[in-house]
N, C-alpha and C positions, 0 to 999 in steps of 0.2 A: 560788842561791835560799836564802833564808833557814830555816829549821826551828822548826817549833813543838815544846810540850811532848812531843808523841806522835809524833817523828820523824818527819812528814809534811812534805813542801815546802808554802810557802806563796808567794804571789804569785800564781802560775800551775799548772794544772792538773797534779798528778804523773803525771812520762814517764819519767824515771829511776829506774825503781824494779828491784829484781830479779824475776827468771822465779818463777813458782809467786804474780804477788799476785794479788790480787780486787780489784778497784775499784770502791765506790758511788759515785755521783755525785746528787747532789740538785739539781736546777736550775727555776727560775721561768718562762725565757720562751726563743723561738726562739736569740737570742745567747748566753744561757746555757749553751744546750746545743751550740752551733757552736766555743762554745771549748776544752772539753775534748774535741773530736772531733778539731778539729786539731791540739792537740797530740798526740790519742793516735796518729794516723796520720802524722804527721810525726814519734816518734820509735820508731815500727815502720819507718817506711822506714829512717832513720839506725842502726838495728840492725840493718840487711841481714834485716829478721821481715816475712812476709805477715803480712799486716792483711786482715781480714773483718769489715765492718760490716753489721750489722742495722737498719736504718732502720723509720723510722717519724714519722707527724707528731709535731710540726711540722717536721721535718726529710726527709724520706723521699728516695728516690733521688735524685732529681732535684736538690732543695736541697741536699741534700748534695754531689752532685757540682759544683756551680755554688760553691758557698762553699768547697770544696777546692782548684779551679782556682784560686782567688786566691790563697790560700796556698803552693802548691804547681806553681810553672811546667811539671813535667813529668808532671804529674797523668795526661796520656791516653797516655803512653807505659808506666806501672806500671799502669795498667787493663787495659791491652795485652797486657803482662807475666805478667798473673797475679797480680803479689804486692800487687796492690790490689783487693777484691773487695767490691762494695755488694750488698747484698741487702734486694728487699722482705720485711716480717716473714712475710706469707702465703706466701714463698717457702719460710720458715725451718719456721716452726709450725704451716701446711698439711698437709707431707708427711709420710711416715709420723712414727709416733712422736710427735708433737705435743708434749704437756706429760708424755711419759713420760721419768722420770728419766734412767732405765737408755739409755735411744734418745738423749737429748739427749746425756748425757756422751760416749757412744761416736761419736756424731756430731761431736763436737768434738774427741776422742782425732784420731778418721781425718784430719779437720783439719790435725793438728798433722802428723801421721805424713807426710802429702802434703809437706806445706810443706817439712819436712826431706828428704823424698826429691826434690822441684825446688830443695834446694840452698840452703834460706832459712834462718836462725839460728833461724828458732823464730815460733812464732805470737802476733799481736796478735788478739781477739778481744772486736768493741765491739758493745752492742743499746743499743736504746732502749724504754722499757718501754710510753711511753704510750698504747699500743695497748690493754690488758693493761683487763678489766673487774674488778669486785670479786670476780665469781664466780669466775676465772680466777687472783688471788691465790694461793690457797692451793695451787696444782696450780702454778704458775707457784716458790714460794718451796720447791718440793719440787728442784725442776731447780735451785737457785739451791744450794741448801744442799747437794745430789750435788756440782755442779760444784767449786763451795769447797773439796770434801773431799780433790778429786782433782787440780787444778793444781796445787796444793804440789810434785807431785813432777815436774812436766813445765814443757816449754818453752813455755810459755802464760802471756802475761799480759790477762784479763779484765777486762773495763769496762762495768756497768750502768747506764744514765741511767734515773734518774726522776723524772717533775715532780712537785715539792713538792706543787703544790694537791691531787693525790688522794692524797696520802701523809695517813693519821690517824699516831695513836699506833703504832695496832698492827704497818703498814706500816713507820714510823719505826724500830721495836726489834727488827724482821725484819733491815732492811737493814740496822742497827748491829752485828748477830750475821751476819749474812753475808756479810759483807766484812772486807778487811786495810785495809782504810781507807774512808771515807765522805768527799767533798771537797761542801763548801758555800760559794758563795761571798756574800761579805760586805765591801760596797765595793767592787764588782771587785779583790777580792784572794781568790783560791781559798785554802782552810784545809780542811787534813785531820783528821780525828779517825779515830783509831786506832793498830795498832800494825804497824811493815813488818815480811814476813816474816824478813827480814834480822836484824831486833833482838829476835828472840821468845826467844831463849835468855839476851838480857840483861836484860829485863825479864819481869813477869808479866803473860799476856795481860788486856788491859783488860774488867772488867766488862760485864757488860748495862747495867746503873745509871749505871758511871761513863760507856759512850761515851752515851748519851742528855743526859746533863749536859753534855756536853762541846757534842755537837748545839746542846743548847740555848742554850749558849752563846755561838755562832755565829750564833746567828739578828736578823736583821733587827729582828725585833718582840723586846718585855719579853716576858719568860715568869716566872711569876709562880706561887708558892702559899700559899696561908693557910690559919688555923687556922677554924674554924667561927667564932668572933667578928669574924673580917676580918684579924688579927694576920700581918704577912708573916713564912712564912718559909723561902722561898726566894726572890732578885728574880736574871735573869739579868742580866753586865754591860752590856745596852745599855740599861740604864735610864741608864748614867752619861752615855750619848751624846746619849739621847732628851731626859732631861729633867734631867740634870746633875747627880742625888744619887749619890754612891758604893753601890754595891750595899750595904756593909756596913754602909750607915748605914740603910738599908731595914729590913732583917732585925728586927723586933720589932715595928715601926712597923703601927699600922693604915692601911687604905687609908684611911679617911674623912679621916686628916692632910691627904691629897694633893689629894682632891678639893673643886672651889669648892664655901662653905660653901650657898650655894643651889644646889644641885644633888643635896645630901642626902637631900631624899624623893623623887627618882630613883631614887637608891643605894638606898634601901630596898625601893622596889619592886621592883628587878634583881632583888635578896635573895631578895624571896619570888617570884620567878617560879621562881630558880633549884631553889629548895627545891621547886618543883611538874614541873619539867623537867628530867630526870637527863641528856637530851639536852646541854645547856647553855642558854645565852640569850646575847643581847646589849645591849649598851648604846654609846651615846655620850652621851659627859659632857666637863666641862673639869677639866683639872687643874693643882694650880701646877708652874712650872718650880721650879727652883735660886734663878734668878736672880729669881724674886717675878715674872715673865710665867707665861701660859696658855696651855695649848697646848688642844686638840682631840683626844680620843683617842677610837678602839674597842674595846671591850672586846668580848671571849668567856670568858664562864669556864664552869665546869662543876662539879658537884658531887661530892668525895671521899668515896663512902659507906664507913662501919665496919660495924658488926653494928647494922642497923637504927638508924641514927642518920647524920647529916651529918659525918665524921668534918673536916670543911675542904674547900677549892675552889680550885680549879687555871684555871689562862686566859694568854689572851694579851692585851696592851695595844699598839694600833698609833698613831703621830703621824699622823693623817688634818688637821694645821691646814692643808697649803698645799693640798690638794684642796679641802674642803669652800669655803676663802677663794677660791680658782679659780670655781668653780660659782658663790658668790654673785655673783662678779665679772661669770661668762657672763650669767647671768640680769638683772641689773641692764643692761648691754649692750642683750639682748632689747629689755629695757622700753624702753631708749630708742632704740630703733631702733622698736620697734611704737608709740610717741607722734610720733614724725616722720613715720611716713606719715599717721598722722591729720592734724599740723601740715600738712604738704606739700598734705593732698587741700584743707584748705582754703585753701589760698593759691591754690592753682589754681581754684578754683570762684571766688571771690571777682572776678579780671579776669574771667572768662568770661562773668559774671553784666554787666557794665559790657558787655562786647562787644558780650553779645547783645540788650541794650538800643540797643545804637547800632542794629543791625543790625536792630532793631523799627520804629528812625527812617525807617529810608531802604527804596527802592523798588527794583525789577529786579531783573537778576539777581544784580550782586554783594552784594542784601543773602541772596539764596538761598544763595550760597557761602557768604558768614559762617554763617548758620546751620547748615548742614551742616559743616563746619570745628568749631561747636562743638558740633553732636550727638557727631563725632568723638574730640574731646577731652575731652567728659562721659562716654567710655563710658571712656578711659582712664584714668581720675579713679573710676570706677566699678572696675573690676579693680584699681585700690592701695587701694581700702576694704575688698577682698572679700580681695586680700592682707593686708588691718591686722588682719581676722577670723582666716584661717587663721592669722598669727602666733600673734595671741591666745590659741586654742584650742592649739599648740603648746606657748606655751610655758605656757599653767595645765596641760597634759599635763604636762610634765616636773616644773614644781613637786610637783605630786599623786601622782606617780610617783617624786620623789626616795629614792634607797637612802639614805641616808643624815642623817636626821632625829629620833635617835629620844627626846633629850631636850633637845637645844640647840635654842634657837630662834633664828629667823631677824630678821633687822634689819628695822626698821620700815623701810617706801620712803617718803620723803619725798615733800612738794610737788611735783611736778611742772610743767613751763610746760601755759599753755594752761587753768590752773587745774584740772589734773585730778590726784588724789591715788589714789593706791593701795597696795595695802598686800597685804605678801607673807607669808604665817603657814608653819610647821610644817605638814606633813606625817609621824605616824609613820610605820613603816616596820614590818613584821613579821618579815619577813628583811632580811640581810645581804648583800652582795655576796659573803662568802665562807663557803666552805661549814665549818661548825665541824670538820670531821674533818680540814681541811687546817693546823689553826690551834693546838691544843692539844700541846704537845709533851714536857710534867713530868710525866706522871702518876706515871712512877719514884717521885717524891718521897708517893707517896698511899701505900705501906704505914708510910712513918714517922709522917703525921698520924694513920693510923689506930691505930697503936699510943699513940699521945699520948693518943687517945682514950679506946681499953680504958682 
């Protein structure tokens, strides 16, 4: 596998690493977190090391053991064994000791101590955190930072998973400080930032500052800061990806360069929401690519305060164009599916009406049959009108409800057959689908703004 700057494997989740690391792991979704689990359990077996996992959704015993079995043909015979051991969290932080330091480490010591006395190389030791409430952070990052202190000198190697979404800042620059590497992955290729135990006497251990930049770097979404007048200056590199400006060419540039020139007193409204909401805000706006195209983006940003003044503002910019073209796509769909039942119901009344005319004509009983035949098929012609309603009411629900609205408008719906015209508007939106603490990742960069400031 190949090696990045900070001697971290990249491709695939680091297994090769030596005895005494820490491992962050940052992950988005259930497969996220299935793949550095397997590698970490498949190279505690190949090290002759008990492995002890900590589960938890989305993954928790059971998933876990069901996604291992594929990977791993003699999965129930090392369950068997001993040297493969799942545990639920409430198994783990239930029992005595809980979120006590002193009880956790020594509970993992005895761990280790076992594993080498049944004859094993040494212990693999994996959790998943998303169990873990905000309250429960800071008593949970006390057990994190004991543990840290003390694998260095033992046959342990430790693996934290945590999902991105409830990670803020301040979570972000906990796990960057308590860990020998932090792996993020990007493109399905996993990238570590940090430094291995191994090489800490050939380099100097990495910053708070710099691994957050590094983070940031890695991320999926632009991360982004400016000075108080909009002036960028910091843009992470997947702006080069997103929208095909070299980061370096960013660096001085204001946002308003980038965004369509009507969409400007949007921008300024964000502006002054933002100045009123230390929380942050959001916006969606369009902006130019590279190549002179528009994309679709969301913004979060947040405000960099100095001493009593807006010292610049910090955020993230997401390429939301193939969702939001998705959704118009569904709803245009809707529309023409809930005009066809109306079409259809009149195409069916229309012989019915001729039927039941004949059947007006004529006498006995098989004019009683046709009538009743078409009381029948009037009432089935009645439930796809009464379905054309609940469509309707559906889908102006979703329109009305769309997250995603907040300054692009939607395409006018043309003519319609049947000569019925309708027309689909904007819906704001007040919140976001994502929650801003999940989203903001530079604040690092806000004592330099603030200094530019003073």
């Amino acid at each position: 596998m190949a090696q990045n700057g900070t001697g971290a494997p990249e491709g695939r989740p680091v297994t090769s690493v030596p005895w005494g690391t820490h491992i962050g792991v940052l992950y988005r979704n259930r497969q996220e977190l299935a793949d550095p689990v397997i590698s970490f359990v498949r190279a505690a077996l190949a090290r002759d090391a008990c492995c002890i996992l900590v589960t938890a959704p989305p993954l928790n015993s059971t998933g876990a053991r069901r996604v291992l079995k594929k990977a791993i043909p003699d999965l129930e015979s090392r369950l068997a064994s001993g040297q493969l051991v799942l545990q639920d969290h409430h198994e783990v932080y239930q029992a005595a000791g809980g979120f006590d330091p002193a009880a956790r480490v020594n509970a993992c010591i005895a761990a280790e101590e076992r594993a080498l006395d049944q004859g094993f190389d040494g212990l693999f030791l994996g959790g998943n955190t998303a169990w873990l409430g905000k309250e429960d952070w800071e008593s949970f990052n006390c057990v994190v930072t004991a543990l840290h202190g003390v694998i260095k000198n033992r046959r342990i190697i430790a693996m934290n998973a945590y999902p991105l979404r409830r990670c803020g800042i301040t979570e972000i620059m906990d796990i960057a400080t308590g860990h020998d590497i932090v792996l993020v992955n990007r493109d399905g290729h996993w990238k570590g930032v940090g430094n291995m135990p191994g090489r800490r006497a050939e380099a100097a251990p990495c910053g708070r500052d710099t691994r957050i930049r590094q983070i940031a770097q890695t991320s999926a979404d632009i991360v982004f800061t400016c000075d108080a007048q909009g002036v960028l200056s910091f843009v992470s590199h997947t702006v080069e990806k997103v929208l095909g400006y070299p980061p370096g060419d960013m660096i001085g540039r204001n946002v308003t360069e980038c965004i369509l020139p009507r969409f400007e007193p949007d921008l300024r409204d964000f502006k002054a929401r933002l100045d009123e909401e230390p929380d942050g805000a959001w916006l969606q706006t369009e902006v130019r690519r590279a190549d002179g195209t528009s994309a679709i983006v969301e913004i979060h940003a947040s405000p960099i305060m100095g001493e009593d003044m807006i010292a610049g503002y910090e955020g993230v910019c997401r390429d939301i164009t193939d969702r939001v073209l998705f959704r118009r796509h569904v709803y245009d769909q809707i529309e023409k599916n809930i005009e066809q039942f109306a079409i259809l119901g009149d195409h069916l009344r229309h012989p019915l009406q001729v039927i039941q005319g004949w059947a007006d004509l004529m006498d006995g009983e098989q004019s009683d049959r046709i009538r009743q035949e078409v009381r029948r098929i009037n009432d089935t012609v009645r439930q796809l009108d009464e379905g054309w309603l609940e469509s309707r009411k559906i889908r102006d629900f979703l329109v009305k409800n769309e997250p995603a609205a907040e300054s692009v408008p939607r395409r006018q719906k043309s003519t319609r057959a049947a000569g019925r015209s309708r027309r689909t508007t904007a819906r704001s939106r007040s919140r976001a689908e994502f929650s801003p603490s999940q989203q903001t990742l530079s604040r690092y960069t806000g004592e330099q703004l603030v200094r530019q400031a003073r």
